[in-house]
N, C-alpha and C positions, 0 to 999 in steps of 0.2 A: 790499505791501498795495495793492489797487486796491480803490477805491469806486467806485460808478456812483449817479449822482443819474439816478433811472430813473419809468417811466411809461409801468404795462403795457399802458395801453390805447394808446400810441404805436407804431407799428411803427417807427419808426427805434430806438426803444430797447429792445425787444425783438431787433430783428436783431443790435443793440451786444453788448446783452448773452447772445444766440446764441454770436457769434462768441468773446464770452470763453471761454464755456465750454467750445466747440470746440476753444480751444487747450489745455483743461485746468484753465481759470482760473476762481476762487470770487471772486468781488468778496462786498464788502460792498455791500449795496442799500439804499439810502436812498430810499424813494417821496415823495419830496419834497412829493406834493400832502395826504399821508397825516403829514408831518412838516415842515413848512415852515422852511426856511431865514429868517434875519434879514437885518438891511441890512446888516451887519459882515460873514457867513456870505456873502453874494450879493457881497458888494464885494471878498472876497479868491479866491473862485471865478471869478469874472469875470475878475480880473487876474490871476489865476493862470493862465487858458487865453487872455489877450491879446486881451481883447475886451472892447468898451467894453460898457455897461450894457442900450442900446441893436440895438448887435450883438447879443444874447443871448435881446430879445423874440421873442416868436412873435404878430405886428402881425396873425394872424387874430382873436386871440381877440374876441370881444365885448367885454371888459372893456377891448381895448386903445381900442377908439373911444370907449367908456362915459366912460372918464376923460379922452380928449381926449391921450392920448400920444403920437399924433402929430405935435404942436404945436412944433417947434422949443425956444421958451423954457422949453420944462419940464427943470429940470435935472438930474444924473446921481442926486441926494439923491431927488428926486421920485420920478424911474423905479424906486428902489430902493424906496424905502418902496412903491409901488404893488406889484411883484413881492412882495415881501413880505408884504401883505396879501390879493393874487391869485398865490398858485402859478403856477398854469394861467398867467400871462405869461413865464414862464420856459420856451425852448424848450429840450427834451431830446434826448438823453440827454448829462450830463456824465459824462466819467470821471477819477477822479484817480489817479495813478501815483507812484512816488517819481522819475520823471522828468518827471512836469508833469501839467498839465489839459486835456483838449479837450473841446470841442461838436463830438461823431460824428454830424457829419452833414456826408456820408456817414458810415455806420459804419465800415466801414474806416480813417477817420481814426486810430480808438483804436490802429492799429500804430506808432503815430509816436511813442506812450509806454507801449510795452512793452517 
């Protein structure tokens, strides 16, 4: 079973999930900004692909200055409920494997858990 927390208007995650299909492969597709993940959801995807909360921002977005996220003192609980309630702070594409999780970026990455 592979999922891809995906985001078609992204080109790394459309490349991600290119390449799945290249090999043959039907993930399950979660558009995450279309079905949002929770702080629980976000907290065990995170650590499942060994990246702190922080590692996982995408610090363009509007929303990440909006909130002031780049502030040291804001903590892991913070940035989670923030992504939470702004999708679009979560950079894509994730994918999950029965060998673990990665942030495909590169997309290429996703070969290191198939």
């Amino acid at each position: 079973m592979i999922t891809i927390y995906h985001n078609p208007r992204c080109s790394k995650s459309r490349e991600t999930l290119a390449l799945l299909r290249d090999k043959g492969l039907e993930p399950t597709i979660i558009e995450y900004l279309k079905t949002p993940l929770n702080t629980e959801q976000l907290r065990n995807l995170f650590a499942q692909a060994g990246l702190t909360v922080r590692e996982a921002l995408r610090t363009k977005e509007k929303e990440y200055s909006d909130l002031g996220l780049d502030r040291p003192e804001i903590t892991e609980d913070d940035l989670l409920a923030a992504v939470a309630k702004h999708p679009r702070l979560m950079n894509p594409p994730f994918v999950v494997t029965d060998k673990g999780a990665r942030l495909c970026r590169p997309p290429e990455l996703v070969e290191e858990i198939l």
